[in-house]
C-alpha beads as a LAMMPS data file, in Angstrom:
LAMMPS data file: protein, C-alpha beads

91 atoms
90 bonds

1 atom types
1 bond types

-500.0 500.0 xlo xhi
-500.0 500.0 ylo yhi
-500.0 500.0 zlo zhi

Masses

1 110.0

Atoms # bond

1 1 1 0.000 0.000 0.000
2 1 1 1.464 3.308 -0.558
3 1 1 2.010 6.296 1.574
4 1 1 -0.087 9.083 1.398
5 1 1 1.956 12.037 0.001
6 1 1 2.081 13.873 3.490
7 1 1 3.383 10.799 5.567
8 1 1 7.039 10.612 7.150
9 1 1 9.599 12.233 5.146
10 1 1 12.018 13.584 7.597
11 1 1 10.338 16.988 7.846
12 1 1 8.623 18.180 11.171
13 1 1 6.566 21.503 11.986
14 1 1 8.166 24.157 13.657
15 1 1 8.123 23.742 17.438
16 1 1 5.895 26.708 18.792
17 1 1 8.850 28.102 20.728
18 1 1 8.319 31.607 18.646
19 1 1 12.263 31.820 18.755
20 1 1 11.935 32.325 14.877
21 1 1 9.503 35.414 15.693
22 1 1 12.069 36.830 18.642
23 1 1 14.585 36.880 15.599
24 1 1 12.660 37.625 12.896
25 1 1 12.069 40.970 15.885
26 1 1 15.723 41.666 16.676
27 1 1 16.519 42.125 12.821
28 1 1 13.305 44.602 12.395
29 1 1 14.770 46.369 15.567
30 1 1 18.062 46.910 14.321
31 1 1 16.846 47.756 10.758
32 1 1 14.949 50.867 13.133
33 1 1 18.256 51.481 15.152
34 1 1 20.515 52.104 12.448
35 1 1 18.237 53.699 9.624
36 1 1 20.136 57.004 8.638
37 1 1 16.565 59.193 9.644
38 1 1 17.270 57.996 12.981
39 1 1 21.035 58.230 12.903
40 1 1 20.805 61.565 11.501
41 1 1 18.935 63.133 14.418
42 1 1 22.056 61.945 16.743
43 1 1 24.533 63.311 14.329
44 1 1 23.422 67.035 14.699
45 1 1 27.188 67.947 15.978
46 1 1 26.302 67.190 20.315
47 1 1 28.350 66.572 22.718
48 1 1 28.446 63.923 25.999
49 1 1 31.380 63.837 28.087
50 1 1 33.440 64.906 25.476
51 1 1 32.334 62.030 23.053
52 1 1 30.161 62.789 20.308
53 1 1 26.549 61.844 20.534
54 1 1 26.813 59.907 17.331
55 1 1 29.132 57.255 18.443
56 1 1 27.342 56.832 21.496
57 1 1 24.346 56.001 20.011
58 1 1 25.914 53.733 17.433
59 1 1 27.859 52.222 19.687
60 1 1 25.196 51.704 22.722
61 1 1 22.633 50.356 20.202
62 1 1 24.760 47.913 18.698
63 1 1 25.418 46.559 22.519
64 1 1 21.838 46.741 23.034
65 1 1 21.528 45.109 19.508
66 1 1 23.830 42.303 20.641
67 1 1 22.111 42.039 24.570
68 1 1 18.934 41.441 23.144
69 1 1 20.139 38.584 20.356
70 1 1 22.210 36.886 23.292
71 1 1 19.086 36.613 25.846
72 1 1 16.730 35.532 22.856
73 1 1 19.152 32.728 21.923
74 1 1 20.307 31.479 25.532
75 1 1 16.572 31.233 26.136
76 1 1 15.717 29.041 23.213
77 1 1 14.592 25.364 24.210
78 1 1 17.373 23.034 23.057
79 1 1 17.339 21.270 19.907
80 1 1 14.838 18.241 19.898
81 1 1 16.685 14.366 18.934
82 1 1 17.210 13.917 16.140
83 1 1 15.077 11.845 13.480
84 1 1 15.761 8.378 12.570
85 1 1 16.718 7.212 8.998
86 1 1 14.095 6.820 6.888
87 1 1 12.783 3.551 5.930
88 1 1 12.879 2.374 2.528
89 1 1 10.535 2.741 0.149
90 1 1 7.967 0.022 -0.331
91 1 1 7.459 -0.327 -4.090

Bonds

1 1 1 2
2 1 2 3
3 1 3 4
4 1 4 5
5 1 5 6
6 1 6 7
7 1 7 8
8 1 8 9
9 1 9 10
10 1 10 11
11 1 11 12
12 1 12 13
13 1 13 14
14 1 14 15
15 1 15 16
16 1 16 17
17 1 17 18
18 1 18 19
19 1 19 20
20 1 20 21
21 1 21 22
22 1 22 23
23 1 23 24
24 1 24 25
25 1 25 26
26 1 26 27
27 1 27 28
28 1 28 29
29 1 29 30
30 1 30 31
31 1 31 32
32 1 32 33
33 1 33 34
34 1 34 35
35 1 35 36
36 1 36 37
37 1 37 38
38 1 38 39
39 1 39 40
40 1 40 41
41 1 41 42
42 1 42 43
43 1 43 44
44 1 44 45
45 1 45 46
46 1 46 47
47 1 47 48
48 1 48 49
49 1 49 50
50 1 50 51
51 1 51 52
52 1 52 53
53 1 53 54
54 1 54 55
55 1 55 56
56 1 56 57
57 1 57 58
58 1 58 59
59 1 59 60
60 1 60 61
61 1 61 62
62 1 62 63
63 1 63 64
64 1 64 65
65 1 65 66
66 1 66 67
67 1 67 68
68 1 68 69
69 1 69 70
70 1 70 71
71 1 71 72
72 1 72 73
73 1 73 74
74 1 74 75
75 1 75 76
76 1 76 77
77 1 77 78
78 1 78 79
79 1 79 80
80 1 80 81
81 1 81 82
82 1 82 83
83 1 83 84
84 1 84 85
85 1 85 86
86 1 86 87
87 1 87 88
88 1 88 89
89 1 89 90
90 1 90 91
């Protein structure tokens, strides 16, 4: 008898851990953080400290950038087992 076309193959569903979502997130947030409109409002010419505001911001958001990717992948569930060989065909 054969298999319907949607049995066993090797392929699963995504597990519902939304990890791909937290990423998908973090990239969207960076593309905000470093669009030139918002980098151009920090590089008016200012001052912190001594340090200009521009590398301050470029610099703190890519840390923040870099916090948030590290906490979203630490807290991802670990991989599941892996599948066993597939069986051979029955012709």
């Amino acid at each position: 008898m054969a298999r319907p076309p949607h049995a066993h193959r090797g392929l699963r569903m995504a597990s519902p851990s939304g990890l791909t979502e937290r990423l998908g997130a973090a990239f969207l947030l960076g593309l905000v953080l470093f669009m030139p409109p918002l980098l151009a409002v920090f590089g008016q010419g200012g001052w912190l400290a001594g340090i200009p505001v521009a590398f301050l911001y470029l610099f703190g958001a890519w840390i923040a950038l870099t916090l948030v990717l590290a906490l979203i992948i630490e807290r991802a569930p670990p991989d599941p087992a892996p599948l066993p060989p597939d069986e051979p065909a029955e012709r």
